[in-house]
N, C-alpha and C positions, 0 to 999 in steps of 0.2 A: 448563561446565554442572555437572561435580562440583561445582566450589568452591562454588556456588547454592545445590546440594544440601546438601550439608556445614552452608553457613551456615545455609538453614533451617531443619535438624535445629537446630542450636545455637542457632540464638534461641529456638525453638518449646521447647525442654529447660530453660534460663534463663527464659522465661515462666512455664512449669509451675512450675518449682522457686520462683521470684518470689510467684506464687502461693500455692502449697501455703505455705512459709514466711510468708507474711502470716495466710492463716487460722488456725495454728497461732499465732501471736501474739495473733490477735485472744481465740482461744477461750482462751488461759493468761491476757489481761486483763478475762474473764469475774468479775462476782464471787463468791467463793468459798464464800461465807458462805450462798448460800441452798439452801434442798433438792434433793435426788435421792437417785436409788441407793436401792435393796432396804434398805440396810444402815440408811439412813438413818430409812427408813418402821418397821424393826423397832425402831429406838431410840425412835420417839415413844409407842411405847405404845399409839397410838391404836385404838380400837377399828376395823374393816375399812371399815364405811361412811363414817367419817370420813376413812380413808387414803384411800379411793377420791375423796372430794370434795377433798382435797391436793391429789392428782395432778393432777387435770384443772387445778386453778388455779396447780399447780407448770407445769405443760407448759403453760400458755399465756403465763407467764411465762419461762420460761424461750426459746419464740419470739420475744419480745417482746426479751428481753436480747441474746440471739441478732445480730437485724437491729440494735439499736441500737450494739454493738458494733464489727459489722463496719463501720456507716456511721462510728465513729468512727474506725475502723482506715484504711477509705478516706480519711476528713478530713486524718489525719494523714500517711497517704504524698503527699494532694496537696499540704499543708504544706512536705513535704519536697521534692519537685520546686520550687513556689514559691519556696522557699528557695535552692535548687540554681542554678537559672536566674534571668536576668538583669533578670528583670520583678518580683523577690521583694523591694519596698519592705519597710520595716517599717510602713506602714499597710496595706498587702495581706497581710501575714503576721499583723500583729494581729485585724485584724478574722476570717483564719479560723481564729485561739486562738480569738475570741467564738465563733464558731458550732460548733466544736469544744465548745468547754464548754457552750451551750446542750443539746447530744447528751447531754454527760452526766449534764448538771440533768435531763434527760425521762429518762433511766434510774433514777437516782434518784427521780424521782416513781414511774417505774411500779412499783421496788419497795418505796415506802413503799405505794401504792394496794393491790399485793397482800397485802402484811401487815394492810393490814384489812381484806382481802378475809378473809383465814384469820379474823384474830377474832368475824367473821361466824359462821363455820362452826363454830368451837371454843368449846366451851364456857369459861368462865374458866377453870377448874384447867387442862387441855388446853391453851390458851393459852399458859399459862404454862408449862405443860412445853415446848411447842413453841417456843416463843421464847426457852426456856435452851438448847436445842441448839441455834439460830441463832446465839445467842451465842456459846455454848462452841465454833464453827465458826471464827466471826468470829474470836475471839481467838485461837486456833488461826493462823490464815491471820495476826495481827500475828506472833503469834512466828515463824513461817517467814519471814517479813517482815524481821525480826532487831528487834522491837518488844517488850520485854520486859514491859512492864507493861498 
């Protein structure tokens, strides 16, 4: 009956940690380059009522990134089980690259949809200040990348 006990603790510890290590993955292949943080809203300059209509359209993006992420974090460890085990053809492991990358093409649109959600909001000059700090984020995130140009 210990050894039961025992085991459960340890798989039930190795789940959690299984766990928690995959979310943490999933949120480091978030991408980097789009807004948050205090820090970020004081660099845009923008006037209060303008940061306040940001936010709300950073934060539902940022939900949106969020779930699309983690679905593709799941994709990928079922890939990797797929793979692992004995059923893992290379037509059942290609087709779920396809839908894996499908996930990503729909993150990619949502964050091209909210960037024009912002140029709604912003005025051109605003705009464009706003979208040089997406940039200068962006590039940023290549060179930690080890992307030099």
């Amino acid at each position: 009956m210990k050894k039961l006990l025992v085991f459960a603790v340890l798989v039930s510890a190795a789940t959690a940690l299984g766990f928690w290590s995959t979310q943490k993955v999933c949120v480091m292949m978030k991408p980097k380059f789009i807004a948050g943080g205090a820090d970020w809203y004081a660099k845009s300059n923008l006037p209060a009522d303008k940061i306040e209509a940001v936010k709300a359209l950073d934060g539902r993006l940022q939900e949106e990134v969020h779930r699309l992420c983690a679905d593709v974090c799941l994709q990928r460890a079922e890939l990797l089980k797929m793979m692992q085990g004995p059923g893992g053809d290379e037509t059942r492991v290609f087709e779920k690259i396809e839908e894996i990358g499908r996930l990503q093409i729909e993150l990619e649109k949502r964050i091209a949809s909210h960037l024009f959600g912002l140029k709604k909001v912003l005025s051109p000059g605003e705009s464009r200040q706003y979208f040089q700090l997406i940039e200068d984020r962006l590039k940023e995130s290549l060179r930690q990348c080890g992307y030099s140009k």
